[in-house]
Residue, then its C-alpha position, 0 to 999 in steps of 0.5 A: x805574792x801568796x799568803x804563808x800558811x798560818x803566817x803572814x802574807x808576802x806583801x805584809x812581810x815586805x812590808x815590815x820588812x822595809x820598815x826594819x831598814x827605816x828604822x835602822x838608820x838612828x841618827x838624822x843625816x848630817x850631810x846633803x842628799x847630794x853630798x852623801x849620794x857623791x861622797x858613798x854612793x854605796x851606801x843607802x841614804x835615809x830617803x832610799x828606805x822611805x821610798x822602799x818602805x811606800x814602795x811595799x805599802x804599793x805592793x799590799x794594795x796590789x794584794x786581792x783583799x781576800x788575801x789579806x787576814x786581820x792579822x796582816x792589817x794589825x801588822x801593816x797598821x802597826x809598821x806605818x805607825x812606826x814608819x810615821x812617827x820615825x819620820x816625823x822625828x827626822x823631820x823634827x831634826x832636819x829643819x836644817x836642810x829643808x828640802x829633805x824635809x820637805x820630802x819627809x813630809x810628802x812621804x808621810x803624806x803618802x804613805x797615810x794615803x796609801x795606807x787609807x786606800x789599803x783600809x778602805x779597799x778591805x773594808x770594802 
């Protein structure tokens, strides 16, 4: 991955780019994972954008820190807020099927735990 001249780095982009995705879906899943797996298996479920999303932050933290600009860490800093926050609505709204929420807030638990090692390796 290489940084884009006067822009933003690769890793970054993708980054904003799979929360876009996270935050396209607006309304709580109403039906199991597994109903909605059998039922449209073509189509992307909830959890499959949460799992892109914590795959790109995996991506910035294979970046070398000098790649990285200011720029990139306000974005990235920006995406997770957003991607926490969605989160935690749809947790809010799926008490009702426990285990997904259940893997909602494992995910937010990754991802604040990526985004720390992310901070941390560039302050570093």
């Amino acid at each position: 991955m290489t940084p884009n001249a006067g822009g933003l780095h690769e890793a970054t982009r993708a980054v904003r780019d799979a929360a876009g995705a996270l935050l396209a879906h607006s309304q709580p899943e109403t039906r199991s994972f597994w109903t909605h797996l059998f039922d449209r298996p073509r189509e992307r479920h909830y959890l499959d954008d949460v799992r892109a999303f914590v795959g790109a932050l995996e991506g910035v933290a294979d970046v070398p820190p000098a790649e990285l600009a200011e720029d990139d860490l306000r974005e990235i800093q920006r995406q997770v807020a957003l991607a926490i926050e969605h989160i935690e609505q749809r947790v809010d709204r799926s008490m009702e099927h426990p285990d997904s929420a259940q893997a909602l807030v494992r995910a937010i638990y990754g991802i604040r735990q990526r985004h720390e090692h992310i901070t941390a390796r560039q302050r570093a």
